[in-house]
C-alpha positions as CSV (number, residue, x, y, z in Angstrom):
1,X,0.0,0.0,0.0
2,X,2.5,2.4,-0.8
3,X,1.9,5.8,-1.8
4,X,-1.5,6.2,0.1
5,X,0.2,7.8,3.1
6,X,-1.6,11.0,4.3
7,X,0.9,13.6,4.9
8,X,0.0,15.3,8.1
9,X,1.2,18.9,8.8
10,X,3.0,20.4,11.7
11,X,1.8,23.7,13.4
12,X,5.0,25.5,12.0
13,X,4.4,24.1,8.1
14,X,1.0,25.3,8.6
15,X,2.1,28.5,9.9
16,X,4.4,29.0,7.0
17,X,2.6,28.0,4.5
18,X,-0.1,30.5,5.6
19,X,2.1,33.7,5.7
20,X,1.1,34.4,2.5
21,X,-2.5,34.9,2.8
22,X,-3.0,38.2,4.2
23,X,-4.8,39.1,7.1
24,X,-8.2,41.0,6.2
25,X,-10.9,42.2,9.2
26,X,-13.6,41.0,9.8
27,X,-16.6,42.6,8.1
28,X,-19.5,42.8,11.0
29,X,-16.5,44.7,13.5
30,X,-16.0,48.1,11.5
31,X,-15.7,51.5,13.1
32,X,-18.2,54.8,12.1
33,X,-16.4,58.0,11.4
34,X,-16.5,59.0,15.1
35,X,-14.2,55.8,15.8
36,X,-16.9,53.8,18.0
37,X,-17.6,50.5,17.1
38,X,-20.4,49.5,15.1
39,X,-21.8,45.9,15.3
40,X,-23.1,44.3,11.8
41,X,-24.5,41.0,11.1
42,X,-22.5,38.4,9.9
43,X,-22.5,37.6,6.0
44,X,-25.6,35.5,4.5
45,X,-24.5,31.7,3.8
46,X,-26.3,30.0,0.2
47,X,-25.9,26.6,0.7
48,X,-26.6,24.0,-2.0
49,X,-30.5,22.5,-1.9
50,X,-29.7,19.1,-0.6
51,X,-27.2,20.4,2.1
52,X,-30.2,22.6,3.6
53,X,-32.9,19.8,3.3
54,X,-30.8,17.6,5.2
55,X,-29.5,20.5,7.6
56,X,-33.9,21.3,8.0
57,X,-34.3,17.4,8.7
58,X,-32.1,17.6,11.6
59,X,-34.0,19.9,13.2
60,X,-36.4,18.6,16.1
């Protein structure tokens, strides 16, 4: 079975091989012009059809 070894990575390979994504705020913490902080809802999710039937027929 060679060759089907899953390679499984380290904190600092993942932390390097993330530098290059750069950092970006998040969008529901933003400031108004006077500098106080202003509180939005997060961003609306589409999810596929059958991934929010099944999600509905999970509920109670």
């Amino acid at each position: 079975m060679e060759g089907n070894e899953e390679h499984t990575m380290n904190t600092d390979e993942f932390l390097n091989s993330s530098v290059e994504y750069e950092r970006t705020t998040r969008i529901w913490d933003s400031h108004d012009d006077e500098g106080t902080s202003v509180s939005k809802p997060p961003p609306r999710i589409c999810l596929p059809a059958g991934v929010l039937q099944s999600l509905k027929d999970l509920a109670p």
